[in-house]
C-alpha positions as CSV (number, residue, x, y, z in Angstrom):
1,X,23.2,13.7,5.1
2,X,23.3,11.7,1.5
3,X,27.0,12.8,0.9
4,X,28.1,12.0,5.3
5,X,26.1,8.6,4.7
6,X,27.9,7.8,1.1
7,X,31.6,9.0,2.7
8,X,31.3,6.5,5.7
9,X,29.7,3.2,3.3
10,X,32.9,4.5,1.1
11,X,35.7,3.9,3.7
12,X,34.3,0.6,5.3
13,X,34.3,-0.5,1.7
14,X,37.4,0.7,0.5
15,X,39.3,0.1,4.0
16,X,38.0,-3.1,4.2
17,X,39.0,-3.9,0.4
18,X,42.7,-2.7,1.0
19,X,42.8,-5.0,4.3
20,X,42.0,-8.2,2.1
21,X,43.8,-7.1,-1.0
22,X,47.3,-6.8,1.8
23,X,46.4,-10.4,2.9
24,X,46.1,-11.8,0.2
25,X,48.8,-10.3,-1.4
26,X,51.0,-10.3,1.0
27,X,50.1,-14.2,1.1
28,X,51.2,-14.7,-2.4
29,X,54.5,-12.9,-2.3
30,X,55.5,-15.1,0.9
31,X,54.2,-18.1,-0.9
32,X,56.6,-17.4,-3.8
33,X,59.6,-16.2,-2.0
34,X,59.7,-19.2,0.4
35,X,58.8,-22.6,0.9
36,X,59.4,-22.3,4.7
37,X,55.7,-22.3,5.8
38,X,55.7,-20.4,9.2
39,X,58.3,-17.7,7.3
40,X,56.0,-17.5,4.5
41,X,53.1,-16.9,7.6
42,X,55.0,-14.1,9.3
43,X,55.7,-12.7,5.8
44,X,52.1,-12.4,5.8
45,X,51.6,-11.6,9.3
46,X,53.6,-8.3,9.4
47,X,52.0,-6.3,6.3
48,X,48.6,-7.3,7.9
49,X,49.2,-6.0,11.5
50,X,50.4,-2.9,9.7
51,X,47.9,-1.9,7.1
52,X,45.5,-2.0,10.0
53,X,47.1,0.7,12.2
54,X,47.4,2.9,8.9
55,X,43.7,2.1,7.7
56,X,42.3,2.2,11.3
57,X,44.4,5.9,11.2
58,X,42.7,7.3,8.2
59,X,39.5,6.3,8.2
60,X,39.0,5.5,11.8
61,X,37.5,9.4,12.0
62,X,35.2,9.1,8.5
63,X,33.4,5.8,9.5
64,X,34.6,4.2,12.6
65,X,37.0,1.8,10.7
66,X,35.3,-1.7,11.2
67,X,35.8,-3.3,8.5
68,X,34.5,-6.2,10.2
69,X,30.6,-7.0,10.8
70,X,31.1,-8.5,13.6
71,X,32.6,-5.2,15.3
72,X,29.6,-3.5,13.1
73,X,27.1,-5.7,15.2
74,X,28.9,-4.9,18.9
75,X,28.7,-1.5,18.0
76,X,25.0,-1.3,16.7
77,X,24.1,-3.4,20.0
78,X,25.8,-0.7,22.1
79,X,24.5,2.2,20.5
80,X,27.9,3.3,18.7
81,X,26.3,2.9,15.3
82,X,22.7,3.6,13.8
83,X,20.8,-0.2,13.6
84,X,19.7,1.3,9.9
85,X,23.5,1.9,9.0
86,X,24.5,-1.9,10.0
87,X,23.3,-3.9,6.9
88,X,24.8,-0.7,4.7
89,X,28.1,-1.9,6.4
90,X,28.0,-5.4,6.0
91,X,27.3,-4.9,2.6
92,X,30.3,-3.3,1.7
93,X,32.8,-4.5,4.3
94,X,31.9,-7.8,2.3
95,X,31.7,-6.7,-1.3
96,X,34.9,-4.4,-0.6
97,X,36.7,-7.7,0.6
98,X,35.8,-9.8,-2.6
99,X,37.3,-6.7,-4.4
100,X,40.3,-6.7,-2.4
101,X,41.1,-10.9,-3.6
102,X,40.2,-9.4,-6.9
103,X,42.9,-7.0,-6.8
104,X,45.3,-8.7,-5.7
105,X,44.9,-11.5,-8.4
106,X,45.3,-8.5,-11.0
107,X,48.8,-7.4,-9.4
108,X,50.1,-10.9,-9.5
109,X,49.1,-11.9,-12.8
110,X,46.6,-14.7,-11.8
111,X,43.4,-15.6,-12.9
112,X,41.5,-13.1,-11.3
113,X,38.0,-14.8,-10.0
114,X,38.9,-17.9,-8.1
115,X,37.5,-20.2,-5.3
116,X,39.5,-21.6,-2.3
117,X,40.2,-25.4,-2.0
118,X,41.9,-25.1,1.2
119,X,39.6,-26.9,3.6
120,X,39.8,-25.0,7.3
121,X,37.3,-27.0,9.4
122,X,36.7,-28.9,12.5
123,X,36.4,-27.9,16.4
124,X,39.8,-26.3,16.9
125,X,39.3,-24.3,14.1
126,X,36.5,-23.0,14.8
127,X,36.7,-22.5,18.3
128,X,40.1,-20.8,17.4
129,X,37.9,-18.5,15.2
130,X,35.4,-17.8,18.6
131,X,38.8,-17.2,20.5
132,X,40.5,-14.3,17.9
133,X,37.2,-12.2,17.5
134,X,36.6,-12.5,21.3
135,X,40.2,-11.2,21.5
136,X,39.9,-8.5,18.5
137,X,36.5,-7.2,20.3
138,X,37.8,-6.9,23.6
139,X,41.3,-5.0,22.4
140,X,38.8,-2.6,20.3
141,X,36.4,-2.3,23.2
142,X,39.0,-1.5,25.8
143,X,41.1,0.5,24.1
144,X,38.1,2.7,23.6
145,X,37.0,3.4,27.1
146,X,40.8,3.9,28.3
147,X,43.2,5.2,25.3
148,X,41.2,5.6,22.5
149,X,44.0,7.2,20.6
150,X,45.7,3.7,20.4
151,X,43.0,1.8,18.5
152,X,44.7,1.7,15.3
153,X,48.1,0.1,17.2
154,X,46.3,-2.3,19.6
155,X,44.1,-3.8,16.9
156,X,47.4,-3.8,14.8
157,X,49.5,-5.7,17.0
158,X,46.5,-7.8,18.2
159,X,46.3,-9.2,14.8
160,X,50.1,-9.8,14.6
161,X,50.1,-11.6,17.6
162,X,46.6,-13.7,17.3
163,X,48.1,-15.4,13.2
164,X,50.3,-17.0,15.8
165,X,49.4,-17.8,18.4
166,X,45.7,-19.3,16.9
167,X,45.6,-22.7,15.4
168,X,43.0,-20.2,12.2
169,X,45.5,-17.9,12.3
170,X,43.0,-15.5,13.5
171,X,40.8,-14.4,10.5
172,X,38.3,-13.0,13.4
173,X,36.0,-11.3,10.9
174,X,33.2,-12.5,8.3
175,X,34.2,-10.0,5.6
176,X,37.4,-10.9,5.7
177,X,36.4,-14.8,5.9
178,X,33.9,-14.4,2.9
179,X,36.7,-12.4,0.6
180,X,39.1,-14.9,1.2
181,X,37.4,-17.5,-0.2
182,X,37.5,-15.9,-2.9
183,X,40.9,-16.9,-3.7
184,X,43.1,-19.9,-4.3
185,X,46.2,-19.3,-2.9
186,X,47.8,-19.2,0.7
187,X,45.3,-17.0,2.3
188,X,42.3,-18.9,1.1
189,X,39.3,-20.7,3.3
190,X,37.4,-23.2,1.2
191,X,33.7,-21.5,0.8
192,X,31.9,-24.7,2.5
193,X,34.3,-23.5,5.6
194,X,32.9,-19.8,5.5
195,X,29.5,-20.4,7.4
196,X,30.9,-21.7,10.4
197,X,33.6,-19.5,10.5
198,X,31.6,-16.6,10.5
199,X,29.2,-18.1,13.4
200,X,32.0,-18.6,15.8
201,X,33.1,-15.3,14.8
202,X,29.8,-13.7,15.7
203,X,29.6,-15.6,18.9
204,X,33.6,-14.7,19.9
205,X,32.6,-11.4,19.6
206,X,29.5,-11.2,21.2
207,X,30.5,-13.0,24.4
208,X,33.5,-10.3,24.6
209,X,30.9,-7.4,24.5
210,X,29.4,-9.1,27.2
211,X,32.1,-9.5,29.1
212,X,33.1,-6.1,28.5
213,X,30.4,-4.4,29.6
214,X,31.7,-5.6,33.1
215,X,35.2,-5.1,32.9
216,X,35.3,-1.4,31.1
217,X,32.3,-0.5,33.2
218,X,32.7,3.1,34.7
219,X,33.2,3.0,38.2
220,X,30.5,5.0,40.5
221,X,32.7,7.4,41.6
222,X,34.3,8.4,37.6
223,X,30.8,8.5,36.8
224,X,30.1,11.1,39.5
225,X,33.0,13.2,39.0
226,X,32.3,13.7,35.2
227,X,28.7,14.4,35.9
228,X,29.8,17.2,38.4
229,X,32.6,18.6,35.8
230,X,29.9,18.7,33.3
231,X,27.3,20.7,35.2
């Protein structure tokens, strides 16, 4: 139970320490490569989308690959995850993303605890933040009750898709949120910003488990017909 319990706490941590170390990283490589904002954006658009369809692959089966509090939270609500084994998440998910700026400061030869300055803050933002996690929650929830085997590429290409087409450039979880203010550099949210990121987030995603509840409800007559194959 100890060893299941320290395997899952592992993977959200380390998964969710990868995903910030790619953003970030990949943030500072565009930055130095280009002064062309929106092409140093997609340069950091494209590793993103894509380290989430390998990391939702590999760990997906060991701990549910959330990486994300908020999806933590839905899934506790709905039963999909122990209530005890939520704060156990959060914990690392968070701590594994401070690592993650951490690590990629150490690959690019920069000072390697920093703060963010970049103020992101004000209505749009953060009801661009409520809009990306309602999104993120309703791809994951969806693609679970009708092809789960395409979790890791939906939430992948979701991602790639909500950078652009959200004025936050869809950061859609508070892990993620909190570890990037952890850094300076292109990816960084000043840590005043962090709190109401992370409400709208929580909201974004909550309404979407609402909403699907209704939409990826299963019909009467589904419900019958597996309750028949099953007796």
């Amino acid at each position: 139970m100890r060893q299941d319990v320290f395997r899952r706490l592992t993977a959200e941590g380390l998964g969710t320490a990868l995903l910030v170390c790619t953003v970030v990283g990949s943030g500072i490589m565009a930055d130095k490569l280009t002064e062309d904002v929106a092409l140093a954006l997609l340069g950091n658009t494209i590793p993103t989308g894509a380290i989430l369809v390998v990391l939702i692959t590999i760990f997906g089966p060991i701990s549910g690959a959330h990486f994300n509090p908020a999806v933590s939270l839905v899934m506790a609500i709905r039963g999909d995850l122990r209530w005890a084994d939520l704060a156990p998440y959060v914990a690392v998910q968070s701590l594994g993303a401070i690592l993650g700026s951490l690590v990629a400061h150490g690959m690019f030869d920069l000072e390697i605890l920093q703060y963010s300055t970049t103020s992101r803050t004000g209505g749009a933002q953060w009801f661009a933040e409520g809009v990306a996690t309602f999104g993120l929650l309703l791809t994951i929830l969806g693609a679970v009750r009708f092809r789960s085997e395409s979790v890791a590429v939906m939430v992948g290409l979701y991602i790639t898709a909500a950078y652009w087409f959200t004025a936050s450039t869809s950061f859609a979880n508070p892990a993620v949120t909190i570890g990037r203010a952890f850094t300076d550099t292109f990816a960084g949210i000043n840590p005043g910003d962090v709190s109401s990121f992370i409400i709208a987030q929580i909201a974004g995603a909550l309404v979407a488990m609402v909403l699907a509840g209704v939409l990826f409800a299963v019909p009467q007559d589904e419900a019958e017909l597996t309750a028949g194959e099953q007796a």
